[in-house]
DRENDO-1510 file (C-alpha; in Angstrom, 1 decimal, always signed):
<recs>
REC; n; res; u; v; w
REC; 1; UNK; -54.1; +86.7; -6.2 .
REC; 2; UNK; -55.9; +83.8; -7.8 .
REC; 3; UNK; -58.8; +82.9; -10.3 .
REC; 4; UNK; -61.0; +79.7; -9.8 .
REC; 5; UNK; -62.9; +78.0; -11.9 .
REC; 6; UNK; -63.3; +74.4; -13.4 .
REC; 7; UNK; -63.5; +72.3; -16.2 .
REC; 8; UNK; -66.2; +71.3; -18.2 .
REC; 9; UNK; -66.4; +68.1; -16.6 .
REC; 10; UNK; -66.1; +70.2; -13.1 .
REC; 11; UNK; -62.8; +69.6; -11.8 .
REC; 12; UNK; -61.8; +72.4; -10.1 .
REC; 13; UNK; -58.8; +74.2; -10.9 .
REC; 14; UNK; -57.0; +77.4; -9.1 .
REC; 15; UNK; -54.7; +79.8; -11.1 .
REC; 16; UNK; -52.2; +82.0; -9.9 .
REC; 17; UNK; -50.2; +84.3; -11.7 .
REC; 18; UNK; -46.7; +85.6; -11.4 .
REC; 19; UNK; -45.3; +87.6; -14.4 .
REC; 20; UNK; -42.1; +88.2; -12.4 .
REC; 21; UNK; -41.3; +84.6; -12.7 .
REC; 22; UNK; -39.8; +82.5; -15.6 .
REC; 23; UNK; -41.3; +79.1; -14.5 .
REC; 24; UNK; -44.8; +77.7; -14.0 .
REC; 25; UNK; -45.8; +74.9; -11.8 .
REC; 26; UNK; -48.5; +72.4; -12.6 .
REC; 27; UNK; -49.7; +70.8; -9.6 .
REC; 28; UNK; -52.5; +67.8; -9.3 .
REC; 29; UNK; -54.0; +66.7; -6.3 .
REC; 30; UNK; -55.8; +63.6; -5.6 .
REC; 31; UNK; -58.4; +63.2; -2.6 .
REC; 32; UNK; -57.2; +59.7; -1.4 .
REC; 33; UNK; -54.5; +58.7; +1.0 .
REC; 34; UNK; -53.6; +56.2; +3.7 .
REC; 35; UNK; -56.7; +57.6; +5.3 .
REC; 36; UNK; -59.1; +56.0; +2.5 .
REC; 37; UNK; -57.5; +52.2; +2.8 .
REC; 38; UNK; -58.3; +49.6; +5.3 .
REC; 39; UNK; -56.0; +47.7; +7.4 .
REC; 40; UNK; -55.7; +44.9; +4.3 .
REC; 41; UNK; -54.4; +47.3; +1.4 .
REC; 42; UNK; -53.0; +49.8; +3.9 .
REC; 43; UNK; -50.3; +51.5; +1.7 .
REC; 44; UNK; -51.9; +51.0; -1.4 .
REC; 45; UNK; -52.1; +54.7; -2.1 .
REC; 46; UNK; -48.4; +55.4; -2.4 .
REC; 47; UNK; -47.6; +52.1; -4.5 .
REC; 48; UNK; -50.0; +53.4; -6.9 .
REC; 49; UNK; -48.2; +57.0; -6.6 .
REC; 50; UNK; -44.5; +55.2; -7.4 .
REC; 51; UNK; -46.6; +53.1; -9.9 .
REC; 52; UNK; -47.8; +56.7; -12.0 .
REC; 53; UNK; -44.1; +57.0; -13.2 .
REC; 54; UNK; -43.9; +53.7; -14.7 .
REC; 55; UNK; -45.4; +54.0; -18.6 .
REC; 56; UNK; -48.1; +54.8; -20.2 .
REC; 57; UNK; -49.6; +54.1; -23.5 .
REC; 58; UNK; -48.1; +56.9; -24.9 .
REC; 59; UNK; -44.8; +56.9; -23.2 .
REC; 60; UNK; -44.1; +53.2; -22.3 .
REC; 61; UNK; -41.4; +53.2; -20.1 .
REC; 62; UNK; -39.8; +55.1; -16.9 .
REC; 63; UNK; -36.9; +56.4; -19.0 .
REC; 64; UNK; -39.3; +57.9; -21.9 .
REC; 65; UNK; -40.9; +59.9; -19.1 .
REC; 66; UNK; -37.6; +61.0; -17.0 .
REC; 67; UNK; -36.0; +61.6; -20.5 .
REC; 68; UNK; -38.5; +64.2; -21.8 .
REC; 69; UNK; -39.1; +65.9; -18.4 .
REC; 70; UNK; -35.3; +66.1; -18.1 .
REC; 71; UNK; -35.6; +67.4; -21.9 .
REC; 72; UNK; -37.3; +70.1; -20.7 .
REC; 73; UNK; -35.3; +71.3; -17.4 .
REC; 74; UNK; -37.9; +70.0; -15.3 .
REC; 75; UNK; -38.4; +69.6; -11.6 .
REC; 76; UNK; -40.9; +66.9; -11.2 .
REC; 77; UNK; -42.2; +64.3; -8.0 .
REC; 78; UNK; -45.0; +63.4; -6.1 .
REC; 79; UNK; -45.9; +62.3; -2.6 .
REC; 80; UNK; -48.5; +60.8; -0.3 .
REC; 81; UNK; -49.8; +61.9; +2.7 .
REC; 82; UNK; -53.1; +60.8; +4.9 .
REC; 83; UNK; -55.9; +62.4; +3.4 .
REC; 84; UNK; -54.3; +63.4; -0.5 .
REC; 85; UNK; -52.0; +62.5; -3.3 .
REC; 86; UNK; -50.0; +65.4; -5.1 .
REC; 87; UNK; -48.5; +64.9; -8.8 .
REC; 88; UNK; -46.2; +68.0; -9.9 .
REC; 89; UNK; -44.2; +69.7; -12.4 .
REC; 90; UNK; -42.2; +72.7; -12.9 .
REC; 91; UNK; -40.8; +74.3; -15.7 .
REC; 92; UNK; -39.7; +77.3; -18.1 .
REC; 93; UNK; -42.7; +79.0; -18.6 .
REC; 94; UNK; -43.1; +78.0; -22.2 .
REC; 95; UNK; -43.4; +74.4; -21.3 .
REC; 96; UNK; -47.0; +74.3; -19.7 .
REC; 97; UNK; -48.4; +72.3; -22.3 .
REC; 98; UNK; -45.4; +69.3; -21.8 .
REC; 99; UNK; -46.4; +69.7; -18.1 .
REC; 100; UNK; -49.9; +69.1; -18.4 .
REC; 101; UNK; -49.6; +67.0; -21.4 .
REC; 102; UNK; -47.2; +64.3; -19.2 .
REC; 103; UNK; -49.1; +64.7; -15.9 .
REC; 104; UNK; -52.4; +63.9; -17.6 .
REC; 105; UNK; -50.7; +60.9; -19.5 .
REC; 106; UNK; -49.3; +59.4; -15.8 .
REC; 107; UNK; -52.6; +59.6; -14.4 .
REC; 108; UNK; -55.2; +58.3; -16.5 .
REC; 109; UNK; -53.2; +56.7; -19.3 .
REC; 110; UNK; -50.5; +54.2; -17.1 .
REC; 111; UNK; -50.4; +50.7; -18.1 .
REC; 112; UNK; -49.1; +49.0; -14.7 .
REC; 113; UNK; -47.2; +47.0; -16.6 .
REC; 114; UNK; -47.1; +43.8; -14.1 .
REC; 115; UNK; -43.2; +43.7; -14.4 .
REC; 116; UNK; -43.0; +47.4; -13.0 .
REC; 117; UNK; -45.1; +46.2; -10.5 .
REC; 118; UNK; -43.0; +43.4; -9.7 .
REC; 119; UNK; -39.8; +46.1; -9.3 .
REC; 120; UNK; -41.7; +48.5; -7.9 .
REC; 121; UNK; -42.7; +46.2; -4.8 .
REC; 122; UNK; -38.9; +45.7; -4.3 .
REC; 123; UNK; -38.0; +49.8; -4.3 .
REC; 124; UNK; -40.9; +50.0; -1.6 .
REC; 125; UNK; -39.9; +47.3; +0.5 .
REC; 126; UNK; -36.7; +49.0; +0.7 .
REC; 127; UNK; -37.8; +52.3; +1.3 .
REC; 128; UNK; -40.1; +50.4; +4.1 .
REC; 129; UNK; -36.5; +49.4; +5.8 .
REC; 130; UNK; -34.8; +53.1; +4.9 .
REC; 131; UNK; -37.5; +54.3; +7.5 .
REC; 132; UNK; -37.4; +51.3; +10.3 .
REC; 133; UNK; -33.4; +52.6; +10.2 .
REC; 134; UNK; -33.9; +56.4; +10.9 .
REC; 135; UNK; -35.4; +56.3; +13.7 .
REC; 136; UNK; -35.9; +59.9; +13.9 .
REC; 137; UNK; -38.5; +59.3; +10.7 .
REC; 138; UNK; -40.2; +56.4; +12.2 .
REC; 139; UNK; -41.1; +57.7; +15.5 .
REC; 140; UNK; -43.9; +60.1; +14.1 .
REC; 141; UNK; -45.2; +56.9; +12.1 .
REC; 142; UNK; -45.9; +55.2; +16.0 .
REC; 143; UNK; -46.9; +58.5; +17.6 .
REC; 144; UNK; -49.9; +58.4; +15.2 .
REC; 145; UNK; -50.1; +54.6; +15.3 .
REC; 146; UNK; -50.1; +55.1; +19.3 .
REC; 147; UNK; -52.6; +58.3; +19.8 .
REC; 148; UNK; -55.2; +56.8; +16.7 .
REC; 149; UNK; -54.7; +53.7; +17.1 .
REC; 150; UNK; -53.1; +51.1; +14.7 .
REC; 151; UNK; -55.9; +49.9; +12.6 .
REC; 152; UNK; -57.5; +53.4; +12.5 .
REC; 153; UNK; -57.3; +55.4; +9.3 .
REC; 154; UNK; -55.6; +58.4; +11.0 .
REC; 155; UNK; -53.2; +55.9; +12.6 .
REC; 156; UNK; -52.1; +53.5; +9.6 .
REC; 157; UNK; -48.9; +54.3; +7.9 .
REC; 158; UNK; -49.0; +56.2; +4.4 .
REC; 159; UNK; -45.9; +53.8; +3.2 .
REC; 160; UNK; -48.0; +50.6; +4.3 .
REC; 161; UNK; -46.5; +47.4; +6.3 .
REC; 162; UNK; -44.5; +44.8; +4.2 .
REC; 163; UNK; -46.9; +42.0; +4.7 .
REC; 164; UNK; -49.2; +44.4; +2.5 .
REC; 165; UNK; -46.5; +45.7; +0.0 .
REC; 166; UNK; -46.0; +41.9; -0.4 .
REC; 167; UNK; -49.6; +41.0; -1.3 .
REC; 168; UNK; -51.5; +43.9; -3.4 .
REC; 169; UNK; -51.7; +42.8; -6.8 .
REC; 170; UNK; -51.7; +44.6; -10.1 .
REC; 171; UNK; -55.7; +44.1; -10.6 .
REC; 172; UNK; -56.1; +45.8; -6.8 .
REC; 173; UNK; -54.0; +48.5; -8.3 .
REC; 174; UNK; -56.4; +49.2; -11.5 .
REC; 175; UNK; -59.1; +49.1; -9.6 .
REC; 176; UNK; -58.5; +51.1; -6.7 .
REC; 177; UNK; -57.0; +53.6; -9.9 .
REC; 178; UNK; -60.7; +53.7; -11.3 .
REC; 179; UNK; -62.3; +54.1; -7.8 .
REC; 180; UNK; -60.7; +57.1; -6.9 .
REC; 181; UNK; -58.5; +58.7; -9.8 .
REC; 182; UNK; -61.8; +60.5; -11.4 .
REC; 183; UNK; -62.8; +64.2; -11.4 .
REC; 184; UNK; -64.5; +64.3; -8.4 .
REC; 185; UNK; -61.6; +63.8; -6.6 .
REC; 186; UNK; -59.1; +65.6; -8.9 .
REC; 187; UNK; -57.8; +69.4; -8.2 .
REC; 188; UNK; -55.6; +71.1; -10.6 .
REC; 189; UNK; -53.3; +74.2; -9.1 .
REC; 190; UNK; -51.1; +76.1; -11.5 .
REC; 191; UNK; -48.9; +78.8; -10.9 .
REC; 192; UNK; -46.6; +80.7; -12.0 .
REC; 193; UNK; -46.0; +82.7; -15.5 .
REC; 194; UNK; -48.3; +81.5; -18.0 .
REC; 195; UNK; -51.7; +83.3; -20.1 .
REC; 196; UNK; -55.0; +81.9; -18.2 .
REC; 197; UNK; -56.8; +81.4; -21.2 .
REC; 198; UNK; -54.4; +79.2; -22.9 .
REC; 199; UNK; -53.8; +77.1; -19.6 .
REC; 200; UNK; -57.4; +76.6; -19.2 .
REC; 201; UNK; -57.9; +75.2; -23.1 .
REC; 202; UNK; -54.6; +73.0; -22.2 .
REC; 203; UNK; -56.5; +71.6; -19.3 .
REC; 204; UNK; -59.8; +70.9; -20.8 .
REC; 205; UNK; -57.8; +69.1; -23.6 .
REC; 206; UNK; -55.9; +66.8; -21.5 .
REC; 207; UNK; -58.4; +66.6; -18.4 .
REC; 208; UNK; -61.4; +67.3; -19.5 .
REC; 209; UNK; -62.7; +64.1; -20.2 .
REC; 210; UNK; -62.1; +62.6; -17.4 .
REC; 211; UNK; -64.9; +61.0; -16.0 .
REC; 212; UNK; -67.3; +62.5; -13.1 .
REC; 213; UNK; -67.7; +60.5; -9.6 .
REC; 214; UNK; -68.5; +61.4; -6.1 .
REC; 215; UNK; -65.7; +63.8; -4.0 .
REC; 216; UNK; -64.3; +61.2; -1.3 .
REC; 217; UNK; -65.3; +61.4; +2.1 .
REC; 218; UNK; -63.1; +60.9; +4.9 .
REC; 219; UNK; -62.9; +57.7; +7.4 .
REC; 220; UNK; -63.8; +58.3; +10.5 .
REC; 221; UNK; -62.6; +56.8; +13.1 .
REC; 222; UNK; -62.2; +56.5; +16.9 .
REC; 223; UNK; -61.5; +59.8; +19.1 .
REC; 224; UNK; -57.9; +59.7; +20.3 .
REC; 225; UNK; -58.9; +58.1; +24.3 .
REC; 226; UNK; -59.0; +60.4; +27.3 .
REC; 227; UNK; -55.7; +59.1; +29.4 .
REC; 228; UNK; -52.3; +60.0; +29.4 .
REC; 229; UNK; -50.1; +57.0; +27.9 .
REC; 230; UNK; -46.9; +55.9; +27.4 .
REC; 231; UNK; -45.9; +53.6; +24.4 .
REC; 232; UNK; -42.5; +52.4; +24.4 .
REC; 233; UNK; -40.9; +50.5; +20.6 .
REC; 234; UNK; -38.1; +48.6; +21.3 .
REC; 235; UNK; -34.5; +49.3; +19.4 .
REC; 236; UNK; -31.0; +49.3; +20.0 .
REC; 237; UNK; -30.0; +53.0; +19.6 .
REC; 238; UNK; -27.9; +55.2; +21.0 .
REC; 239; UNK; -30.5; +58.2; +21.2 .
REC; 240; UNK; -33.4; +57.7; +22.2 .
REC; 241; UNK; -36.0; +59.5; +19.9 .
REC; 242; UNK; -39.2; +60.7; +21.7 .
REC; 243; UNK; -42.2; +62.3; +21.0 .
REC; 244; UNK; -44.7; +64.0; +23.5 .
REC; 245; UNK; -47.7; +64.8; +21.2 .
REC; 246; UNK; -51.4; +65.8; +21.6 .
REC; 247; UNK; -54.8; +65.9; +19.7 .
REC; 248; UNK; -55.4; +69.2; +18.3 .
REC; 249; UNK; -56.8; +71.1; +15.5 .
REC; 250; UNK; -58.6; +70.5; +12.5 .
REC; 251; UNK; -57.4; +72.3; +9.0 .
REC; 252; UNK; -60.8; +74.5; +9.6 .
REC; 253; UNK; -60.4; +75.5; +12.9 .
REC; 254; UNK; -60.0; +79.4; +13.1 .
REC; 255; UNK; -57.5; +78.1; +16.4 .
REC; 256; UNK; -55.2; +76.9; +14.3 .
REC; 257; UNK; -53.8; +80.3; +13.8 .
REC; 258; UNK; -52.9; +81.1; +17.3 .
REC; 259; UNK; -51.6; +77.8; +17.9 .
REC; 260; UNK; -49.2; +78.3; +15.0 .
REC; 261; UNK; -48.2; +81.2; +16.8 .
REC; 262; UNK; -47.8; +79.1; +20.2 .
REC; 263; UNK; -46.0; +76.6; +18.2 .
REC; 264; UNK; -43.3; +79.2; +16.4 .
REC; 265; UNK; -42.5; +81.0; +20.2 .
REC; 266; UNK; -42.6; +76.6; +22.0 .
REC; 267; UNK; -40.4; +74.6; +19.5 .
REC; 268; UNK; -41.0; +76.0; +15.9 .
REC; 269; UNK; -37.5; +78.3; +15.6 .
REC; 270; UNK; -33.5; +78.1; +16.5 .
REC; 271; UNK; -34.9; +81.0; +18.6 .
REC; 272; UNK; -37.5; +79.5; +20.7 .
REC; 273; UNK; -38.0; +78.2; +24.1 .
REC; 274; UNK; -37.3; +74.4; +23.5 .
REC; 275; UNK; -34.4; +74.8; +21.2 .
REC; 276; UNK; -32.4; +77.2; +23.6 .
REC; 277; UNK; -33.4; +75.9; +26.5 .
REC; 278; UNK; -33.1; +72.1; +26.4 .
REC; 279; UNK; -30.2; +72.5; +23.7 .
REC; 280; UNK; -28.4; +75.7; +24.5 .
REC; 281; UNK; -28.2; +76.4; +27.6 .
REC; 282; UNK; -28.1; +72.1; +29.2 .
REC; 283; UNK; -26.8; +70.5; +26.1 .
REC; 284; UNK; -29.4; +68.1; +26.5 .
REC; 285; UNK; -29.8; +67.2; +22.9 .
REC; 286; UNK; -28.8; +68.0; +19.5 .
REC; 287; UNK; -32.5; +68.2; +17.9 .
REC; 288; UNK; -36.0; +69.5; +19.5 .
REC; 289; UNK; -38.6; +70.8; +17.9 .
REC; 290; UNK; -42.5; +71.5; +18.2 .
REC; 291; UNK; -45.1; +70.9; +15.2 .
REC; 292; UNK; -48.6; +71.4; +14.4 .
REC; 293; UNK; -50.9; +69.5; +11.7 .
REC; 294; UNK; -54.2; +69.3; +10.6 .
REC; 295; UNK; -56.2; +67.4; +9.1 .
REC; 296; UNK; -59.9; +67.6; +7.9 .
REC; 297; UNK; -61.9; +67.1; +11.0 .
REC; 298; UNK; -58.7; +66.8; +13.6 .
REC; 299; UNK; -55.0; +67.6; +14.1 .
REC; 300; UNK; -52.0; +67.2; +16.0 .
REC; 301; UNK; -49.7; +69.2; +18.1 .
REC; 302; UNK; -46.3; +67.6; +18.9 .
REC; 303; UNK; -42.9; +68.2; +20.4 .
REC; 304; UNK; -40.0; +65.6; +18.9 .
REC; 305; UNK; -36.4; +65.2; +20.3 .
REC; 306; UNK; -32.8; +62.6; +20.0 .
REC; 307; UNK; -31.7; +62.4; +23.8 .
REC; 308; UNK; -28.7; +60.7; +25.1 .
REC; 309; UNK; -30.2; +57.7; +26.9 .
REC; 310; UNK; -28.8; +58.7; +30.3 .
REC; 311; UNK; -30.9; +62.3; +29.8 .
REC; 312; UNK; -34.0; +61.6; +29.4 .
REC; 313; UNK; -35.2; +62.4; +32.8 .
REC; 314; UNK; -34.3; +65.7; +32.9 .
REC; 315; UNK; -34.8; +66.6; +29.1 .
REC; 316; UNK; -38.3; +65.6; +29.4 .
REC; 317; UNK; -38.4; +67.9; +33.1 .
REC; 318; UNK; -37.3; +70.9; +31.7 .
REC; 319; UNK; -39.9; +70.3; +28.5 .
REC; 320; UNK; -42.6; +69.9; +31.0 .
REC; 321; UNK; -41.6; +73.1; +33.1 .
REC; 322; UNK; -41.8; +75.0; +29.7 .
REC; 323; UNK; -45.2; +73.8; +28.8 .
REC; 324; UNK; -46.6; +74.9; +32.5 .
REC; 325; UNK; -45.3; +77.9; +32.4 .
REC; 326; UNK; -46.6; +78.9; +28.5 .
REC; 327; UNK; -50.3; +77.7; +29.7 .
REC; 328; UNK; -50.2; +79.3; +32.9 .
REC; 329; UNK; -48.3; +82.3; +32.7 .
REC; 330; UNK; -48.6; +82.7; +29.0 .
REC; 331; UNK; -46.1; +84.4; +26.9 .
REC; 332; UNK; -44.6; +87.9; +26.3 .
REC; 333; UNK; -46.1; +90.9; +23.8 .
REC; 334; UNK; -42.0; +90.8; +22.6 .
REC; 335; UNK; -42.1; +87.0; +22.2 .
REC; 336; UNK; -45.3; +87.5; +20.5 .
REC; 337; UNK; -44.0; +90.1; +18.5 .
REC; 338; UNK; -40.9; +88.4; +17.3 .
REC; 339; UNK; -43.3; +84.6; +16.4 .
REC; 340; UNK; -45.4; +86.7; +13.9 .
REC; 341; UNK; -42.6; +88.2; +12.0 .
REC; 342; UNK; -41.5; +84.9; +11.5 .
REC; 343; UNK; -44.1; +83.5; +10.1 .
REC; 344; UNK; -44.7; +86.9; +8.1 .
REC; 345; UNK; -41.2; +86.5; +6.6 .
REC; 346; UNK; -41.7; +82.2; +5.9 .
REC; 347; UNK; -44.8; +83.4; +3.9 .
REC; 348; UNK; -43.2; +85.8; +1.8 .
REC; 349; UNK; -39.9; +83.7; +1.4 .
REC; 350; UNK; -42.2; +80.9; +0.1 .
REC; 351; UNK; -43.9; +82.3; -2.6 .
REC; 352; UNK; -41.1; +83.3; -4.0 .
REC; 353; UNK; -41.4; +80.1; -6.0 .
REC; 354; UNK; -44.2; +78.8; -8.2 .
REC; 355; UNK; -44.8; +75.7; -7.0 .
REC; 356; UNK; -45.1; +76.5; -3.2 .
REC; 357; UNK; -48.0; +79.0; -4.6 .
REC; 358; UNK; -49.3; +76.0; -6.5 .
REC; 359; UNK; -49.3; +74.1; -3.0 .
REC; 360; UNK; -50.7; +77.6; -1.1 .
REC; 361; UNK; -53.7; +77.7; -3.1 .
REC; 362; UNK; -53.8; +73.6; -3.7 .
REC; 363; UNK; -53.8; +72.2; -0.1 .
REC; 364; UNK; -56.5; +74.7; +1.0 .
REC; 365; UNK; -58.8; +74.1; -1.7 .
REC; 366; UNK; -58.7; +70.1; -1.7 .
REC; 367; UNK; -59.5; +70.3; +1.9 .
REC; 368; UNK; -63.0; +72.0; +1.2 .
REC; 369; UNK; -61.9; +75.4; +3.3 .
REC; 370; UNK; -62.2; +78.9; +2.1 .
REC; 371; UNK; -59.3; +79.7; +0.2 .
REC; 372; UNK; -57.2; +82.4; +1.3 .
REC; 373; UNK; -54.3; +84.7; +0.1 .
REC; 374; UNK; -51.1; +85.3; +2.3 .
REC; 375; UNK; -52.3; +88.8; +3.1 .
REC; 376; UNK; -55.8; +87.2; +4.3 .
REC; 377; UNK; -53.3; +84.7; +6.3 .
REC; 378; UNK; -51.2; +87.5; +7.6 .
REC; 379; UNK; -54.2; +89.4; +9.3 .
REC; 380; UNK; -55.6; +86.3; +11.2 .
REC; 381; UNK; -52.0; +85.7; +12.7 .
REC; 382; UNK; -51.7; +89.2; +13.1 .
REC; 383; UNK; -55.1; +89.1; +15.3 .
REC; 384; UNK; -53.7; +87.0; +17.8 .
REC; 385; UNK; -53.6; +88.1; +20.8 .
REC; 386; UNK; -51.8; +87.1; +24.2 .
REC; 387; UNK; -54.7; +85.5; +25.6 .
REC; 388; UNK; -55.7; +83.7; +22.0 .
REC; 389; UNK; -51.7; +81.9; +22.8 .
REC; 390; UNK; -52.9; +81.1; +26.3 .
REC; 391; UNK; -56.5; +79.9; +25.4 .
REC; 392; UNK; -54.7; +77.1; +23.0 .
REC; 393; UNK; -52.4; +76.3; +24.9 .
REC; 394; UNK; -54.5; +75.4; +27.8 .
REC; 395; UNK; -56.8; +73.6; +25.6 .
REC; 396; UNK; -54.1; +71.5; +23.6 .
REC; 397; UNK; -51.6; +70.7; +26.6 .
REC; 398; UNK; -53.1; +68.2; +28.4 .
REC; 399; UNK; -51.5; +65.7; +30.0 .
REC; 400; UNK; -54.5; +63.6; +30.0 .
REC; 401; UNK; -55.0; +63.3; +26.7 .
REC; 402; UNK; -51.0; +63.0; +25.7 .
REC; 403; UNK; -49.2; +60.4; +24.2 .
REC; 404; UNK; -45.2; +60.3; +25.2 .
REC; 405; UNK; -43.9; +57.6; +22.6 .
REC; 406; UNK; -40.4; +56.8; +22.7 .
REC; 407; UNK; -38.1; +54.5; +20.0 .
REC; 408; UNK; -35.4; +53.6; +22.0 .
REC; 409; UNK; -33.5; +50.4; +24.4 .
REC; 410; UNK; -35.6; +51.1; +27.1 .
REC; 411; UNK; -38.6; +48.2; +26.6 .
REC; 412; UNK; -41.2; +50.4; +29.4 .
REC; 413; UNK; -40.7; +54.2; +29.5 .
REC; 414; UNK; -43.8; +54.4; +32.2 .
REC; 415; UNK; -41.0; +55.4; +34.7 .
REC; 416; UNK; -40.2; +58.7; +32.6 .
REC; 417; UNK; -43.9; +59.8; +33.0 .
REC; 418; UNK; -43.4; +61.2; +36.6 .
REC; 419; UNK; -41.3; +64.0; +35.2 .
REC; 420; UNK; -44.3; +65.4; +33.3 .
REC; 421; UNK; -46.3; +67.8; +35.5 .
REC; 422; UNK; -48.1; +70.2; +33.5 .
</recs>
């Protein structure tokens, strides 16, 4: 179960607790990502993320902060996706108030010292060309970039281009800081073993002063067009790394359950139709797998393989036979059966740990949705019926509205389309 509530100066703030654990998990999330920048400071969200661990007034320097979170046992990161930014920390149970004290420090006392900067526009550049390398990272960058549309807040790139990397400026930093680091746009998720009350005067100490401002709203932009398409990015490789992907779901969208479902029995398992079909029995590839996300107002359904070059055709004919035949003859009660234990048993594995309960709770709740336990989770999946597997699959897997991107030597993979019929 959880409690929420807010501060005094109403961010709002979850708490779950686990006696059975010895740690507690502080987690802050931030309503701004990729998502909220335009195509000139595009990746200015995630420098500002790497920027957070830099020094503060307090603690000065990267090492003062690493040395007493490492003091403490900690495990500590953060990350960036579209829509939010996500600060954590997890520790022995005694050490909330280091947790929150540090966390609050990073991300409203940091001095972006313009040095750090400096560095710090160095490590992302390189971790800019870590990405072009893997191709199997960088294709779902182009299948957004490719079904959005490049300039598009849903299709920009959370890490940013170089050009951009290369030109934001400390003072953008601060003030893009100000505009959207403020409790509006702040949600606090703790977890773990901890006593509520004193958690709650810990947070009002250390983030209950921060000042009030409107809850971001997303970007909208342009509806993913109505035409099948085929967007080939050019690189020597020996695999070629494809995705065949779809608009889908938003994060609201009661659907979303049974197409997790569909997306478990598709692609989702070592057990499921791609994987031991396409992989077991023809050796066609070493990796396939199918994926679902959602955003606030829209998602994404997607299936993502490494083929040998000379087995593309038929990798890509045996994924299309597999998507006609689970819209049009649906699937089995066992197969259904089987998907729902597997989520059943991924939920319960997970919250075995405080900080994927931190993220439960936290994800839902910055997205505006109502937020619901595992058990509440586990009945709608449990609802699903054959036909609810069929409906979504009829309405996501269209081949008009797919986008079959491909990173790879091949400089026009049009040709490949004819092997999709479904």
């Amino acid at each position: 179960m959880f409690k929420k509530t807010k501060l005094k100066n109403g961010i709002e703030v979850l708490l779950a607790k686990r006696e059975q654990t010895k740690a507690v998990s502080v987690l802050v999330l931030t309503r701004v990502g990729s998502r909220y920048e335009t195509p000139k400071n595009n990746g200015i969200s995630h420098f500002l993320e790497h920027l957070m661990f830099k020094g503060t007034q307090k603690r000065p320097t990267t090492l003062e902060i690493s040395q007493e979170l490492d003091s403490i046992g900690a495990d500590y990161n953060a990350f960036t996706s579209k829509e939010i930014t996500g600060y954590y920390i997890k520790a022995e149970k005694t050490s909330l108030y280091s947790c929150v004290d540090i966390l609050s420090d990073m991300l409203l006392n940091s001095v972006f010292d313009k040095d750090e900067v400096g560095r710090e526009r160095g490590t992302i550049l390189e971790e800019i060309n870590m990405y072009e390398d893997n191709p199997m990272s960088k294709i779902g960058d182009f299948f957004e970039e490719d079904l959005f549309g490049k300039n598009e807040p849903l299709g920009m790139h959370v890490i940013g281009t170089p050009g951009n990397i290369k030109s934001i400026t400390r003072d953008d930093m601060v003030s893009y800081w100000k505009k959207h680091y403020h409790a509006g746009n702040f949600l606090i998720s703790v977890a773990g073993n901890f006593d509520e009350k004193e958690a709650l005067e810990i947070l009002n100490e250390k983030f209950g002063a921060v000042s009030k401002g409107a809850r971001n709203k997303i970007s909208q932009g342009k509806s993913p067009s109505k035409s099948f398409k085929a967007c080939a990015h050019f690189k020597k490789t020996s695999q070629a790394h494809l995705i065949l992907g779809f608009p889908s779901f938003s994060e609201n969208d009661p659907q979303r359950y049974a197409l997790s479902v569909l997306n478990v029995i598709l692609g989702g398992n070592m057990s499921s139709r791609l994987f031991i079909e396409v992989r077991e029995r023809l050796g066609l590839c070493y990796f396939i797998r199918s994926s679902a996300e959602y955003f606030d107002d829209t998602g994404v359904f997607y299936i993502q393989a490494g083929l040998d070059l000379k087995k593309i055709d038929k990798a890509l004919e045996v994924v299309s036979k597999e998507l006609s035949d689970i819209k049009n003859n649906s699937v089995s009660q066992k197969e259904l059966t089987k998907a729902k234990k597997f989520v059943k048993g991924k939920i319960a594995l997970s919250h075995e740990d405080s900080l994927e309960i931190a993220s439960f709770y936290g994800q839902q709740a910055i997205s505006g949705k109502k937020i619901l336990t595992p058990e509440e989770v586990l009945k709608k999946i449990e609802k699903v019926s054959l036909a609810d597997v069929k409906k979504v699959a009829k309405r996501v897997i269209q081949k008009n509205s797919a986008r079959l991107v491909a990173i790879s030597p091949n400089k026009d993979i049009s040709k490949f389309a004819k092997n999709l019929n479904f």
